[in-house]
C-alpha positions in Angstrom: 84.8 162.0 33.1 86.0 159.4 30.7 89.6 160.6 31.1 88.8 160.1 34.9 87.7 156.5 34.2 90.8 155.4 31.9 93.1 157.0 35.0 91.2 154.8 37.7 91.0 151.7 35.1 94.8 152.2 34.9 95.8 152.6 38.6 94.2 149.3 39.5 95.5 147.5 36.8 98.8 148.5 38.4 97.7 147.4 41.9 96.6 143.7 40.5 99.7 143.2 38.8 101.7 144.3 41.9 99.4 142.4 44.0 99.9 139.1 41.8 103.7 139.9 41.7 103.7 140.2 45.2 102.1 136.7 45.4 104.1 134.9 43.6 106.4 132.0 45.4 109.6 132.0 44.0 112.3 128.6 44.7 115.6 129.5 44.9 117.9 126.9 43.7 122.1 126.9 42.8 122.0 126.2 38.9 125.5 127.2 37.5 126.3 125.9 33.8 129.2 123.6 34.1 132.0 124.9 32.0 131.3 128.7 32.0 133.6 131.4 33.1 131.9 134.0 35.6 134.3 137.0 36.2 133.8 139.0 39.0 135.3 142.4 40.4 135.7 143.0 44.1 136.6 146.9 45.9 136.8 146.4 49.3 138.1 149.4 52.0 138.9 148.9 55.5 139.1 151.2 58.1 141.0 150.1 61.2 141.4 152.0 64.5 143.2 150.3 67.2 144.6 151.5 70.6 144.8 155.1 68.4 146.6 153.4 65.8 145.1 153.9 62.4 145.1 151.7 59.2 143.2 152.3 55.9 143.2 149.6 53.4 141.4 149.8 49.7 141.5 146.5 48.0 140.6 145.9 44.6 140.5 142.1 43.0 139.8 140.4 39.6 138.5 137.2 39.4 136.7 134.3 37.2 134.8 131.7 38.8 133.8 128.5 37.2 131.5 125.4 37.5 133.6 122.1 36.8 131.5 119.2 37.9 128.4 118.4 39.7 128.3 116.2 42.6 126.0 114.9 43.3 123.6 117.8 45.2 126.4 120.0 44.7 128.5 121.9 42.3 132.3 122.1 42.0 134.0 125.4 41.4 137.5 126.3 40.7 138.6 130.4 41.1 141.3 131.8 39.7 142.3 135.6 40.9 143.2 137.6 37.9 144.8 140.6 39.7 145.3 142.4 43.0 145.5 145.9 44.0 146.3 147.1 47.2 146.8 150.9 48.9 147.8 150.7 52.3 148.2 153.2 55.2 149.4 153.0 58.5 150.7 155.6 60.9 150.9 158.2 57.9 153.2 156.0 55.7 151.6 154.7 52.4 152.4 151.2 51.2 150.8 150.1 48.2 150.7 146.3 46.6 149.9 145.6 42.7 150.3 142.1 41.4 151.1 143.6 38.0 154.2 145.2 39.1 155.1 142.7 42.0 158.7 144.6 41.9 158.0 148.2 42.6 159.2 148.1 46.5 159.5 145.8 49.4 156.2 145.8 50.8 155.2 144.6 47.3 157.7 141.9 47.2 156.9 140.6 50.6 153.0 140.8 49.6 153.7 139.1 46.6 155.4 136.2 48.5 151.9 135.1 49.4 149.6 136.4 47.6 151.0 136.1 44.4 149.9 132.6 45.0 146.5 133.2 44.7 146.9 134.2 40.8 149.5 131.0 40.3 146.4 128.1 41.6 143.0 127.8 41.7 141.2 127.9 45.0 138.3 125.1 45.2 134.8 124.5 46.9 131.7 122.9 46.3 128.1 124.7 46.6 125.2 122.9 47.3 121.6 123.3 46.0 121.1 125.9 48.6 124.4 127.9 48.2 125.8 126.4 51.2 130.1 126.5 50.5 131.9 123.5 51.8 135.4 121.6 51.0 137.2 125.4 50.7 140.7 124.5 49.2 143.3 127.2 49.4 146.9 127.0 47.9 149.5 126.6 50.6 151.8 129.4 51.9 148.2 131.8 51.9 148.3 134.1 55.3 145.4 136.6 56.5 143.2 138.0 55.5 143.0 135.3 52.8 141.6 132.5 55.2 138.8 130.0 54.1 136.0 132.6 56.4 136.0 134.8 53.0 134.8 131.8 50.9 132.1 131.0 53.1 130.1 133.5 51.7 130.9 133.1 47.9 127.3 132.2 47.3 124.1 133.2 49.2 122.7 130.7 51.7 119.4 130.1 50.2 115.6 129.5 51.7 114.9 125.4 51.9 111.0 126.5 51.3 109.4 128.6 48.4 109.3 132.1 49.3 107.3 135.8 48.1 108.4 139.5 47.7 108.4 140.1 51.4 109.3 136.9 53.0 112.7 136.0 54.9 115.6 133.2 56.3 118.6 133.4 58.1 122.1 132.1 57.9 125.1 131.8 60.5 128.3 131.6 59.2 131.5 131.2 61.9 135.3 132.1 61.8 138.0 130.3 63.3 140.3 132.6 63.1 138.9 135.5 64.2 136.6 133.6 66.9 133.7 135.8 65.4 130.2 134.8 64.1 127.9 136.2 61.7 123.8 136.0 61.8 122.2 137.5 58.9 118.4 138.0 57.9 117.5 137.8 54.5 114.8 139.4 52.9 113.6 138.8 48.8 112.6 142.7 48.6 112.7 142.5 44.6 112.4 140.6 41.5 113.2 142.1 38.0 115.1 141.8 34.5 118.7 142.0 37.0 117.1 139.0 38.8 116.1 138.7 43.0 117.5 141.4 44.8 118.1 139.9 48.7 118.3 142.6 51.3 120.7 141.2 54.2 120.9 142.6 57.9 123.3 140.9 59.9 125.0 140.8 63.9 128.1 139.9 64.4 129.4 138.1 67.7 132.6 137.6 69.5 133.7 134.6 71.0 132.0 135.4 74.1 128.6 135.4 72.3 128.3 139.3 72.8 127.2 141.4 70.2 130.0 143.3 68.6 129.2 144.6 65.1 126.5 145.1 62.4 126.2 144.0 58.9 123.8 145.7 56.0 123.8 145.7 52.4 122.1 143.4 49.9 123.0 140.8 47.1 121.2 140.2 43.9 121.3 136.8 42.3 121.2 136.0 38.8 117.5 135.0 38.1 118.7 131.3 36.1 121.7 130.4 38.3 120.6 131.8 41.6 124.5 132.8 42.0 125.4 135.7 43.5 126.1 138.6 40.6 125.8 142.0 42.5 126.9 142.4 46.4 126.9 145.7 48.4 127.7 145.0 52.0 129.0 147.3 54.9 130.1 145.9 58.7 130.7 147.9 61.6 132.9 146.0 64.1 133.2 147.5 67.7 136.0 145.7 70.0 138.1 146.4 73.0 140.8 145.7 70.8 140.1 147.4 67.2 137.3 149.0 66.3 136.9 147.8 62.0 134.6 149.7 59.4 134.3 147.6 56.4 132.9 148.1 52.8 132.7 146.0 50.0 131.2 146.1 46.2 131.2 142.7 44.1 129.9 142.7 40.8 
């Protein structure tokens, strides 16, 4: 019977401290320490199927970010890409890219041409309070897929309002180039020693406002900076003219 007792004592001790947690209002804010050098590591495959014609693409990059300045309500950074792997193929042939070895065949040399720039200059942008990105500067001479759309999302839009384990905001984030536009829901599903883990579930529109793809995966930020640290994210694109499969890890 005692034993019974401490057992019971125990599990509802475990349900007040979940409920408390559960409770708490957390207030998400952009805090980056000027001066200090976050690197980051980025695998990213692609899977491309258009009018039959197949392309895979696994893309691995290197690089620091780092807080120069504050401005004001927002935060300067400068990044600086540290190396670039690409594997390629189309059709059956394999064409591979490694910054390292820029020489090893044409394909690599023309890659280089343009993306070698990327590891010569910093690209710059400003992130407000609420990890909004704005004033994206990229080297000239850059071509797709390396347009200012994949900054956008170097930080996680954050809630304006204190939030709890549970609670949710959305974002909307828009290409030019592509013509497509991204609504996500957010979701604060977690908070522990890795910091708040975000669940995101997204739709993806065309330039005709119709649905045409899915996005899922999650982000967790760094509990003191509120900066993104870990992403996991997959999109499912479905288009008349391609149909794109996309994964990405960022830690």
């Amino acid at each position: 019977m005692k034993k019974l007792r401490i057992t019971s004592l125990i599990a509802v001790f475990a349900f007040l401290v979940m409920s408390a947690s559960a409770q708490k209002t957390y207030t998400l804010r952009v805090n980056p320490e000027v001066g200090k050098k976050i690197p980051q590591n980025l695998v990213m495959t692609m899977d491309i199927d258009a009018a039959g014609q197949k392309m895979i693409t696994d893309l691995t990059m290197g690089f620091d970010i780092t807080n120069t300045a504050k401005k004001d309500n927002a935060f300067a950074f400068d990044l600086r890409y540290t190396g670039i792997n690409m594997k390629m193929n189309m059709a059956g042939m394999d064409m591979t890219y490694d910054s390292k070895n820029p020489e090893a065949n044409e394909f690599s040399k023309q890659m280089h041409a343009t993306i070698g720039k990327l590891l010569e200059h910093n690209i710059s942008f400003n992130v407000d309070q609420l990890g909004k990105s704005s004033e994206i500067k990229l080297p000239e001479g850059i071509n797709m897929p390396f347009d200012k759309s994949m900054f956008e999302n170097i930080s996680t839009v954050l809630p304006e309002q204190g939030i709890k384990i549970g609670d949710s905001w959305n974002s909307k984030t828009a290409s030019d180039d592509s013509g497509i536009t991204v609504e996500n829901k957010m979701t604060l599903i977690e908070v522990n020693e890795l910091g708040y883990k975000v669940n995101v579930e997204g739709k993806m529109f065309g330039p005709d406002a119709k649905q045409v793809g899915n996005v899922q995966g999650f982000y967790v930020l760094d509990k003191r900076t509120c900066l993104t640290k870990i992403t996991e994210m997959t999109s499912d694109v479905d288009m008349p003219e391609a149909k794109i499969k996309t994964t990405i890890k960022c830690q």
